[in-house]
C-alpha positions in Angstrom: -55.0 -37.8 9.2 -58.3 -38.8 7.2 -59.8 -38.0 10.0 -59.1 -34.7 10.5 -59.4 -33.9 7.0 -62.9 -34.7 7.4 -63.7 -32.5 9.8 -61.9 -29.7 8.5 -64.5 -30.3 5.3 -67.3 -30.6 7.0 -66.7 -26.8 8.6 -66.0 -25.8 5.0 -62.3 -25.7 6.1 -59.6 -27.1 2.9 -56.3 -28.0 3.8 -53.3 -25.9 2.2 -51.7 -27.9 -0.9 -48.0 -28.6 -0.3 -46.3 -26.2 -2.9 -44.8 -28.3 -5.9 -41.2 -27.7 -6.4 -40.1 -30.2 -8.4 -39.3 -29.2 -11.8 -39.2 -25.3 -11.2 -36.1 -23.7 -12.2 -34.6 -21.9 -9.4 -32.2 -20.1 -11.4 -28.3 -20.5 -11.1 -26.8 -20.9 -8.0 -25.5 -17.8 -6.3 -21.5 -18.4 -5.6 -19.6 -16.1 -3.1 -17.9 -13.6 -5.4 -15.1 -14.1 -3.0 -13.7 -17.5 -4.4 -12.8 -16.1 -7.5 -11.4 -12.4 -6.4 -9.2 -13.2 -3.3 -9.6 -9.3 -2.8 -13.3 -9.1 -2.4 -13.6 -9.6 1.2 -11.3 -6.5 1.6 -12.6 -4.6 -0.7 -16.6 -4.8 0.7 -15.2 -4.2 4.2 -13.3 -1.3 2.4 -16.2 0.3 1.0 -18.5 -0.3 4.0 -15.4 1.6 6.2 -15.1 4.5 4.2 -19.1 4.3 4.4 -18.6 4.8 8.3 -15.7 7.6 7.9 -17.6 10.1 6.1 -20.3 9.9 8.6 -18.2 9.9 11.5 -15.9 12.9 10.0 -18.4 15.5 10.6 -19.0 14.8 14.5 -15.2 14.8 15.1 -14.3 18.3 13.5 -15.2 19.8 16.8 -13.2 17.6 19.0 -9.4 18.8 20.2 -9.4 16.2 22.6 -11.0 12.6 21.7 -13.6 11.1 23.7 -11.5 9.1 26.9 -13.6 5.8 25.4 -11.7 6.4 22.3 -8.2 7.0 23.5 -5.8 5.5 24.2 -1.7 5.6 25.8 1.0 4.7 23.7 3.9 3.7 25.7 7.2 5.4 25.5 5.6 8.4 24.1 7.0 11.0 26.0 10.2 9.4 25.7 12.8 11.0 23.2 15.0 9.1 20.6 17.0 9.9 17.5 15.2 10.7 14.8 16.2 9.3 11.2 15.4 11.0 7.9 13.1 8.7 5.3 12.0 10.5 2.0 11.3 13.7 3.8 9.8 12.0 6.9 11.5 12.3 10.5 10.8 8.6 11.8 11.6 8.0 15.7 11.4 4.3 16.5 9.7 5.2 20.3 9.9 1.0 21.3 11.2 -1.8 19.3 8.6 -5.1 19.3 9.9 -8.9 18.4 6.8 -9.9 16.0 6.7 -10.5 12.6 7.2 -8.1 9.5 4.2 -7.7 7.9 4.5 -6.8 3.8 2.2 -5.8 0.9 -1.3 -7.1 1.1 -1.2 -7.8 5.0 -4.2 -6.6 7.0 -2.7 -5.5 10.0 -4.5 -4.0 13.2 -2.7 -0.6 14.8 -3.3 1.9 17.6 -2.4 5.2 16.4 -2.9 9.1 16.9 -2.6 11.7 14.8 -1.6 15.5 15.4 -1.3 18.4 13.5 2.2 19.5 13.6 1.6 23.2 13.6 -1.3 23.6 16.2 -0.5 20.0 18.3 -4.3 19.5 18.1 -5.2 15.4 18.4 -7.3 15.3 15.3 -7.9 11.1 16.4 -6.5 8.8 19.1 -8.2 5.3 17.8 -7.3 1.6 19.4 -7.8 -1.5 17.3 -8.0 0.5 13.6 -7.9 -2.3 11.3 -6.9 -2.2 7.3 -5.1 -3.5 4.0 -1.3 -2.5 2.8 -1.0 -1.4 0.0 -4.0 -0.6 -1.8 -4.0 2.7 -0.8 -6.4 2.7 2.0 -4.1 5.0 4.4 -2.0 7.5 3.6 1.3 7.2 1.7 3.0 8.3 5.1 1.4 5.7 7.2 2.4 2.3 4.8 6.1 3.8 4.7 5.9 4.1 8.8 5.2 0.2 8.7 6.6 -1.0 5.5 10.2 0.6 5.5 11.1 1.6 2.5 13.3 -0.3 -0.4 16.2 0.7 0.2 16.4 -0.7 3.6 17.5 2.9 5.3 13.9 2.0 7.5 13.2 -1.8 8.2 9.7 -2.7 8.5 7.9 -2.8 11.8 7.7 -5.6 13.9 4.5 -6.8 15.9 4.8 -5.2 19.5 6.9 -1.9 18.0 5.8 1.7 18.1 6.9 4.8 15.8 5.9 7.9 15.9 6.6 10.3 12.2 6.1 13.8 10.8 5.3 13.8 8.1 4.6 16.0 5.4 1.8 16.9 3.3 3.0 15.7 0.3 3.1 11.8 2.1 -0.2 12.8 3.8 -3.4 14.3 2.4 -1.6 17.0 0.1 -3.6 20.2 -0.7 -6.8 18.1 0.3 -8.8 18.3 3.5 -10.9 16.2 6.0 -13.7 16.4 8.2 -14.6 19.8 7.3 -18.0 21.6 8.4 -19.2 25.1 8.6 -16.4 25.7 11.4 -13.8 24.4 9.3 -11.5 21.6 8.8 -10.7 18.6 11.0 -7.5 18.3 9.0 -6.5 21.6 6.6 -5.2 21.6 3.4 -1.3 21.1 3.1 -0.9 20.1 6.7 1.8 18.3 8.5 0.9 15.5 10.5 2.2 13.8 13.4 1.4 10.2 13.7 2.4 7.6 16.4 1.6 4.0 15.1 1.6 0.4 17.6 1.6 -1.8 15.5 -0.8 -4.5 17.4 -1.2 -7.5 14.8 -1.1 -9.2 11.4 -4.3 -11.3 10.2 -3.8 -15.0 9.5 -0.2 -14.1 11.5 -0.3 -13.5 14.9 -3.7 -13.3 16.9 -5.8 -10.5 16.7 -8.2 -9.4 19.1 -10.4 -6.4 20.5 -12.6 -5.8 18.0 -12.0 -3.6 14.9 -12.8 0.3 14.5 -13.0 2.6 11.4 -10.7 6.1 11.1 -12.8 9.4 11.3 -11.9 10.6 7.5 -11.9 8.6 4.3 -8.2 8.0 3.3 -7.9 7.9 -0.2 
């Protein structure tokens, strides 16, 4: 308002100039790297999970029991059933679900808990732990579990099912170890695990819900 312009001269007040855009090169446009590498998005979530393990695997070496927030119950696992040998695994189908099959390159969302076989100690009992088959973000053990293997001896899971597997070290973590402090090691070197797996969901499949959460130790 010329009005107003003139009183804010008079008190020796100038008006701000309206910055000039026009004609200034802004650069290039920045593009989501994810519309040329289909993988991207799994990958950063990837990298910002294993971010969250290796913080999380120190408070967790100390647990034998996992916080009742954390855990959970699988059903049918104190149920028996016949137990059916896959590459050196012993693979007990504990409740068959009528989902989908998910294959390589699903995300799919699991409950699961894991054991060591020689001491029965719950290393983690996690709902809701969301990830990527095959790209090795779990152990070998695990994407057998849910995938089956080739020869069709083991089908592959379906939505709603729940196995439980020991399996060996050479499928797990090998001579390698996890969540070790100055008291030792969540998970030892050459250990046998015990894992029970539900298989909850399959992104872009079937609906997932309840929020996501990271494992304790980086899987790789």
């Amino acid at each position: 308002r010329p009005e107003r312009n003139q009183l804010l001269s008079r008190r020796g007040i100038r008006k701000p100039a309206r910055m000039q855009t026009k004609g200034i090169n802004k650069g290039p446009r920045r593009v989501s790297t994810s519309a040329y590498n289909p993988r991207y998005e799994a990958a950063h979530l990837l990298q910002r999970r294993r971010e969250t393990m290796l913080w999380l695997a120190g408070s967790l070496t100390k647990l034998s029991i996992v916080p009742a927030t954390m855990a959970f119950e699988l059903p049918g696992t104190n149920n028996t059933c016949n137990t059916l040998d896959v590459k050196g695994m012993q693979v007990c189908e504990l409740k068959q679900g009528n989902g989908p099959e998910p294959v390589e390159d699903d995300i799919v969302k699991c409950n699961y808990e894991m054991k060591l076989v020689d001491s029965n100690k719950i290393v983690v009992n996690a709902r809701n732990y969301l990830f990527q088959l095959g790209i090795g973000e779990v152990i070998a053990g695990w994407e057998l579990l849910i995938l089956g293997d080739q020869s069709g001896k083991l089908e592959a899971m379906q939505v709603g099912s729940v196995r439980r597997a020991i399996i060996p070290a050479s499928l797990a973590y090998g001579d390698g170890k996890r969540g070790c402090n100055s008291d030792g090691c969540a998970i030892p070197p050459n250990s046998k695990l015990e894992l029970t797996v539900e298989l909850i969901g399959i992104k872009g499949v079937t609906q997932l819900s309840g929020g996501a959460s990271a494992v304790p130790f980086e899987l790789s």
